[in-house]
Short mmCIF file of the C-alpha atoms (twelve columns), coordinates in Angstrom:
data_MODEL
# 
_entry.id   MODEL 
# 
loop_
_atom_site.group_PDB 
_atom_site.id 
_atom_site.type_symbol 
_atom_site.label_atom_id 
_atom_site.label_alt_id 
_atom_site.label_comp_id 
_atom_site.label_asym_id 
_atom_site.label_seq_id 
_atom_site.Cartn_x 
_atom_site.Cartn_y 
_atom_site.Cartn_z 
_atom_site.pdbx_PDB_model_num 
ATOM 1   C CA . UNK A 1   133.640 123.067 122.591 1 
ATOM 2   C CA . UNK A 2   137.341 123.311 122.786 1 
ATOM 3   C CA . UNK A 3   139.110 126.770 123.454 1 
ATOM 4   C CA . UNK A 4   142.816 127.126 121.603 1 
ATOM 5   C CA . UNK A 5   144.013 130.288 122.577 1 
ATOM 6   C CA . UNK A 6   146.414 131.403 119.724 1 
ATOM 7   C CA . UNK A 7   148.907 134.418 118.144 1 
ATOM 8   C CA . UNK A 8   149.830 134.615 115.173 1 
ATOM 9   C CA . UNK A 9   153.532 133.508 114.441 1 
ATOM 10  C CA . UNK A 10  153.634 131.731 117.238 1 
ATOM 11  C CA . UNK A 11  154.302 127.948 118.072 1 
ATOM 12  C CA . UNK A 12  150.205 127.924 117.916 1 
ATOM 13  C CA . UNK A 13  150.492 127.648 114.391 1 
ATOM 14  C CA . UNK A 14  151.221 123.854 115.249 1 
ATOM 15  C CA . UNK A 15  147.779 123.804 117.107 1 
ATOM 16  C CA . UNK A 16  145.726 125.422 114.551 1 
ATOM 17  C CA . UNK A 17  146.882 122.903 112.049 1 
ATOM 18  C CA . UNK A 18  145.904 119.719 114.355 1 
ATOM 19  C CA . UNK A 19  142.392 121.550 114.873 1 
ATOM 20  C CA . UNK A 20  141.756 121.688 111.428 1 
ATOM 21  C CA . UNK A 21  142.992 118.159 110.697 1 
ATOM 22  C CA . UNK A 22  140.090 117.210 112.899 1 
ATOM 23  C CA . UNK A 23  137.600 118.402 111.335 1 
ATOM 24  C CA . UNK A 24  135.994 119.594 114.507 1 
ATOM 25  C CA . UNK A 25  134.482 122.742 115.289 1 
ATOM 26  C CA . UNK A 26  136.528 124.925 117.910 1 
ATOM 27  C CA . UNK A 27  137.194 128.190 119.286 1 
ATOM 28  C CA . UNK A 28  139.916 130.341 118.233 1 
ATOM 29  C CA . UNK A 29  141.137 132.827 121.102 1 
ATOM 30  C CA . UNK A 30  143.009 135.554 119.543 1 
ATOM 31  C CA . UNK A 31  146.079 136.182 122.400 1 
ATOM 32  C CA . UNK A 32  147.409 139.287 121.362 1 
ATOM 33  C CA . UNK A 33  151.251 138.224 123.202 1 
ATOM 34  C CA . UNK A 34  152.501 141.612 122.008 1 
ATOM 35  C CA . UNK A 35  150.667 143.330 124.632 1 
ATOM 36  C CA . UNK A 36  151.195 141.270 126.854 1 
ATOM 37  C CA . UNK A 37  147.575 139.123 127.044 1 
ATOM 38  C CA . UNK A 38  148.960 135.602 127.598 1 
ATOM 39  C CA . UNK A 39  150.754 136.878 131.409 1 
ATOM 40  C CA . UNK A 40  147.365 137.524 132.865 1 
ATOM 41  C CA . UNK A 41  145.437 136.090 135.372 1 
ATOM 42  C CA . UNK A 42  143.125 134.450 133.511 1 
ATOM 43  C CA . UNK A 43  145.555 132.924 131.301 1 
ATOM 44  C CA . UNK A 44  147.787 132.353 133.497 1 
ATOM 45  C CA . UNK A 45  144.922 129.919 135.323 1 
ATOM 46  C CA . UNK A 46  145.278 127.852 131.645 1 
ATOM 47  C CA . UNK A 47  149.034 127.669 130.855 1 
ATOM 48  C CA . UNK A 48  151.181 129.198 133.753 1 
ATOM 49  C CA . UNK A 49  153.980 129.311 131.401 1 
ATOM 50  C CA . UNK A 50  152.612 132.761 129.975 1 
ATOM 51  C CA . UNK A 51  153.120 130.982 126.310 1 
ATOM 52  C CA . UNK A 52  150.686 130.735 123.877 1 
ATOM 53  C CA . UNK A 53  149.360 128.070 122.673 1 
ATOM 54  C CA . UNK A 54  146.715 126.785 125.091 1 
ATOM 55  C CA . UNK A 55  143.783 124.659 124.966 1 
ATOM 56  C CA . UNK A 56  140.476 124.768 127.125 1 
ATOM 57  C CA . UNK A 57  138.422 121.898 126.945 1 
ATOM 58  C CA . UNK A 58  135.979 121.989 129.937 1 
ATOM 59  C CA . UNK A 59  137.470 121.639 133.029 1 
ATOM 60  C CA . UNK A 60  141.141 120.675 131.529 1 
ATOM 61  C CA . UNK A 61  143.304 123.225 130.607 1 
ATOM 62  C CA . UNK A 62  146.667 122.369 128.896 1 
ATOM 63  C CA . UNK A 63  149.629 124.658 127.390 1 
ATOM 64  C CA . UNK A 64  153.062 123.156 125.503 1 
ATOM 65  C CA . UNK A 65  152.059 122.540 121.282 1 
ATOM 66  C CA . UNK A 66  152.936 118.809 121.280 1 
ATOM 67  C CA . UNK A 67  150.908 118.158 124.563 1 
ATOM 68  C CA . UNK A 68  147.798 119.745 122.846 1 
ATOM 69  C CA . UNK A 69  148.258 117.714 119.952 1 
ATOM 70  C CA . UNK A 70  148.488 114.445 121.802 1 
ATOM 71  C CA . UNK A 71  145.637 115.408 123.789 1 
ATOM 72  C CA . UNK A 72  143.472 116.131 121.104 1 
ATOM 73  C CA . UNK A 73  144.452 113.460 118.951 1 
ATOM 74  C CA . UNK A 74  143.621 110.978 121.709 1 
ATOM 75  C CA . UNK A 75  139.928 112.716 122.250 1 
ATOM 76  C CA . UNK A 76  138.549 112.680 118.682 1 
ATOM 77  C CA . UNK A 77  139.595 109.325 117.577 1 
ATOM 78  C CA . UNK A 78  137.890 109.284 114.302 1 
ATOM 79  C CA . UNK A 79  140.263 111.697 113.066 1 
ATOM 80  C CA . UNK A 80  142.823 109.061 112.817 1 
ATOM 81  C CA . UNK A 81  145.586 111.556 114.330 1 
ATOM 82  C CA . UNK A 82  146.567 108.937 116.345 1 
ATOM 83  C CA . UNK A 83  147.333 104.899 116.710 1 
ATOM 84  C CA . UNK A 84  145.803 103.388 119.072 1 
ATOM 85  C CA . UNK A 85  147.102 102.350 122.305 1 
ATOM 86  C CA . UNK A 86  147.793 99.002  121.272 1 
ATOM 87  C CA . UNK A 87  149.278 99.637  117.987 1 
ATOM 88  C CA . UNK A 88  152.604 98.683  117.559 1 
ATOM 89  C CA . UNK A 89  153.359 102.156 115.310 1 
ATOM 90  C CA . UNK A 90  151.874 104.059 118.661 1 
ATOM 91  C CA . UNK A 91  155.739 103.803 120.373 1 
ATOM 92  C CA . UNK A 92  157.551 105.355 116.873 1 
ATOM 93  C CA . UNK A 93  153.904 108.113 117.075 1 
ATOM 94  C CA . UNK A 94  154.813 109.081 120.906 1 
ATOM 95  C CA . UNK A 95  159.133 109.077 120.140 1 
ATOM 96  C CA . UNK A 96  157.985 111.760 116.916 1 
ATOM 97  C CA . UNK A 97  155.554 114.216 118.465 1 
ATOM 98  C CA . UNK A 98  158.068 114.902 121.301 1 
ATOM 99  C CA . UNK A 99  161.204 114.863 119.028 1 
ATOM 100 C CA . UNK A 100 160.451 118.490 117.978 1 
ATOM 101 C CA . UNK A 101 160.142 120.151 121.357 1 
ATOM 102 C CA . UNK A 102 162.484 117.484 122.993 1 
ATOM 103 C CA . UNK A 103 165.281 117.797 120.138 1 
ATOM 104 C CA . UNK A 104 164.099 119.820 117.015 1 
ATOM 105 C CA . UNK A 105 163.746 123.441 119.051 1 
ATOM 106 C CA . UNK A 106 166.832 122.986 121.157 1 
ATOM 107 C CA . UNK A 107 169.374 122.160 118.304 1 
ATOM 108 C CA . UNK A 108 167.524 125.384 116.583 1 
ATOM 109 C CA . UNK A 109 168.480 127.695 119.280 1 
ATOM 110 C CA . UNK A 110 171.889 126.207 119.267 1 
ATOM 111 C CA . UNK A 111 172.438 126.838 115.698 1 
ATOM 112 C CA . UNK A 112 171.026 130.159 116.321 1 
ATOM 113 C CA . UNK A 113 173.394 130.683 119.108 1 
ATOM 114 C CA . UNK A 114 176.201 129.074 117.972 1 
ATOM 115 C CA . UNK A 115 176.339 127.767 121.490 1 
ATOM 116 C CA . UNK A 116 178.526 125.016 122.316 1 
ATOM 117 C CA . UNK A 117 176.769 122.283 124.432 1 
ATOM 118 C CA . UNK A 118 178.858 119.231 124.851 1 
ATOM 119 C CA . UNK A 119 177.030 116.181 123.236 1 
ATOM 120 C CA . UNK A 120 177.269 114.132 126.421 1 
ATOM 121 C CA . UNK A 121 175.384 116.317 128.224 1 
ATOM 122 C CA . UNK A 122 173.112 117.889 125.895 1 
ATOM 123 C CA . UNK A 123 169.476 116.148 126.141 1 
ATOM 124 C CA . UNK A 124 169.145 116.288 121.915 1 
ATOM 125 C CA . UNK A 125 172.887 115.337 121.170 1 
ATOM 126 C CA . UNK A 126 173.875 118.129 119.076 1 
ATOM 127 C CA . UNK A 127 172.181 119.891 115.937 1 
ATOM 128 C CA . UNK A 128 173.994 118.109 112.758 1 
ATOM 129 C CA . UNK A 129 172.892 114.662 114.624 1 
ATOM 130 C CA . UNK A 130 169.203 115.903 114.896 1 
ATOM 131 C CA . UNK A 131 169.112 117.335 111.607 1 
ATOM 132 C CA . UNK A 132 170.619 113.789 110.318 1 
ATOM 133 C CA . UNK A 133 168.027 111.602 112.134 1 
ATOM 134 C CA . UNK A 134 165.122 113.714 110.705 1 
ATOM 135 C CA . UNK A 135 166.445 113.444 107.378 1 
ATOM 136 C CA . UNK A 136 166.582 109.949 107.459 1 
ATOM 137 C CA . UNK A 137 163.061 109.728 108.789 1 
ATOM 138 C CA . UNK A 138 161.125 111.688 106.465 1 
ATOM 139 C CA . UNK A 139 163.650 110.216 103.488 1 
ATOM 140 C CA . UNK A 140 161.417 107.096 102.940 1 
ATOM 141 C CA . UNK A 141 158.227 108.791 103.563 1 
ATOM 142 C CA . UNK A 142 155.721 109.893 102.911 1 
ATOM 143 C CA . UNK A 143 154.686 110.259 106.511 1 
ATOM 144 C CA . UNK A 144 156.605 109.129 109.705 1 
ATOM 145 C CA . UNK A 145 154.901 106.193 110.034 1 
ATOM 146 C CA . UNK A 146 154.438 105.718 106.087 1 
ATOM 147 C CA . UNK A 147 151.367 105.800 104.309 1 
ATOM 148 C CA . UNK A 148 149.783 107.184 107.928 1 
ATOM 149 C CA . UNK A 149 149.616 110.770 108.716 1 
ATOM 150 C CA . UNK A 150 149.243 111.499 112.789 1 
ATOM 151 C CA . UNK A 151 149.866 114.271 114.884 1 
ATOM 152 C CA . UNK A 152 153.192 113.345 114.705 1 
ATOM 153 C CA . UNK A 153 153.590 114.990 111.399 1 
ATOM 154 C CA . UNK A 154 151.561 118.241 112.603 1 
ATOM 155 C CA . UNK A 155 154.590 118.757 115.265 1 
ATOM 156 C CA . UNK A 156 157.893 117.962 113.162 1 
ATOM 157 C CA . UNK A 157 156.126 119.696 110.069 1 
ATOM 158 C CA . UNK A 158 155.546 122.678 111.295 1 
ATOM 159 C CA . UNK A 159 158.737 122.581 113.342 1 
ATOM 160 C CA . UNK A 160 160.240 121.854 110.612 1 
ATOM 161 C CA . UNK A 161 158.845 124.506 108.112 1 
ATOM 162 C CA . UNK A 162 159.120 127.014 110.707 1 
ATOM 163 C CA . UNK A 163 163.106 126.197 110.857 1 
ATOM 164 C CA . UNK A 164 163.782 125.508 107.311 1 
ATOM 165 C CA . UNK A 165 161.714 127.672 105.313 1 
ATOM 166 C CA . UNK A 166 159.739 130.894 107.472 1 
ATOM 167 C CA . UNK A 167 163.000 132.036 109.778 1 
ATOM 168 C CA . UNK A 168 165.414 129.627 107.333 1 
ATOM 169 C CA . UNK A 169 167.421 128.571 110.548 1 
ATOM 170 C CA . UNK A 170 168.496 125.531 109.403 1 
ATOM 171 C CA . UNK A 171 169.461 124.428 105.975 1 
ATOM 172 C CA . UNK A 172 167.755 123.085 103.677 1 
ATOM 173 C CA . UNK A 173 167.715 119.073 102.305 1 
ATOM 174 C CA . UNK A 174 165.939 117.702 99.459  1 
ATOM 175 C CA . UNK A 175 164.168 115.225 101.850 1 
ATOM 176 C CA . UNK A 176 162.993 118.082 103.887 1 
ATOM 177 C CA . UNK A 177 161.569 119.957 101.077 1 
ATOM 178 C CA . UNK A 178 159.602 117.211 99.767  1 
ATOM 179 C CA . UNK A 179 158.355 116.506 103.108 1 
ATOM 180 C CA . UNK A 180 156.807 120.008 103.927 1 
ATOM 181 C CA . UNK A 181 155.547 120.470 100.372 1 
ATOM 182 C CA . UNK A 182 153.801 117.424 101.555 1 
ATOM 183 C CA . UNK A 183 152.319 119.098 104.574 1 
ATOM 184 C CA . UNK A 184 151.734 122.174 102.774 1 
ATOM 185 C CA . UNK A 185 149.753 120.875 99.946  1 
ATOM 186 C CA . UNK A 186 147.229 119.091 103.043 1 
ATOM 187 C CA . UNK A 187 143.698 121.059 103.145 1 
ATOM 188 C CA . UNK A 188 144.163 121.987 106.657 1 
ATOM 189 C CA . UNK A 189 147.493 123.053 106.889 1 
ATOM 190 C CA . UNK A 190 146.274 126.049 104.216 1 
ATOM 191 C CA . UNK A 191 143.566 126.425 106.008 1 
ATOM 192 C CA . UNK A 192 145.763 127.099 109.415 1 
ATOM 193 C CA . UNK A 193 147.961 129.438 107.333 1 
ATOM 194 C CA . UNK A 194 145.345 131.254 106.134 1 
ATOM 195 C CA . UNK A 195 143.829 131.742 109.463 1 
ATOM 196 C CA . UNK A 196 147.255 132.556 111.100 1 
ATOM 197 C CA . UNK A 197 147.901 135.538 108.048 1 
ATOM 198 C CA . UNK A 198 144.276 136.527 108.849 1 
# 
């Protein structure tokens, strides 16, 4: 049985979601990061970041929330988290579950910041183009790659609720509240929150 070791308002909250959208049984392993639990040894040996989320499943061992959910994903197929490899939609899947830790998080911290990172040499551009690009993908809806949910909308929906709406980072759009009332109203996202408000 799979391991996700997980705090509560954390990035794990991305995990948790994914694990329930399985449908999968798992084990949750409370990581209590305030005092410190995720820099030892023995989690250290899973994610030698120090950072929680992190997933045990036999001998693997993975950290980093969009990794997990790829992984995962990919090993229970019949969730239908995922396209398949040969599935055209499988390139715009892959470009979506990396946008949030790839471009989503960085243009947060530079709003919250208000660092100045020229555009040219910036990896995600700059915020207002990020923000832009997201609006126009979730516009048309109602998933990223339209009438399928993935994994894909685990990472940029919780990013994204976790920007707009829990630490209101970035501001609101209408396309951006219909999108995580979406997510919200999905059995397993509650079902995440209510585990991570224990």
């Amino acid at each position: 049985m799979m391991k996700l070791y997980w705090s509560p308002r954390s990035r794990a909250f991305t995990t948790l979601w994914l694990m329930e959208e399985t449908g999968q049984p798992y084990e949750r392993v409370l990581t209590d990061i305030s005092t410190g639990a995720q820099k030892k040894p023995e989690f250290l040996a899973i994610n030698p970041m120090g950072k929680v989320p992190a997933l045990q499943d036999g001998d693997a061992a993975m950290g980093e929330a969009a990794a997990i959910c790829a992984y995962v994903a990919d090993r229970y197929p019949q969730a239908n988290l995922a396209p398949p490899v040969d599935d055209p939609r499988r390139a715009k899947y892959l470009y979506w579950l990396f946008f949030a830790p790839a471009c989503i998080e960085p243009a947060i911290i530079q709003l919250f910041t208000k660092i100045q990172v020229p555009t040219s040499t910036a990896g995600w551009g700059d915020a207002a183009q990020v923000f832009d690009v997201l609006d126009r993908a979730v516009e048309t809806g109602p998933w990223l790659l339209g009438d399928s949910f993935s994994a894909a909308d685990v990472v940029i929906g919780s990013g994204l609720n976790y920007a707009v709406r829990a630490f209101k980072m970035v501001p609101t759009r209408p396309s951006f509240d219909r999108y995580i009332d979406r997510c919200a109203a999905r059995p397993a996202f509650q079902r995440a929150t209510a585990i991570a408000n224990g």
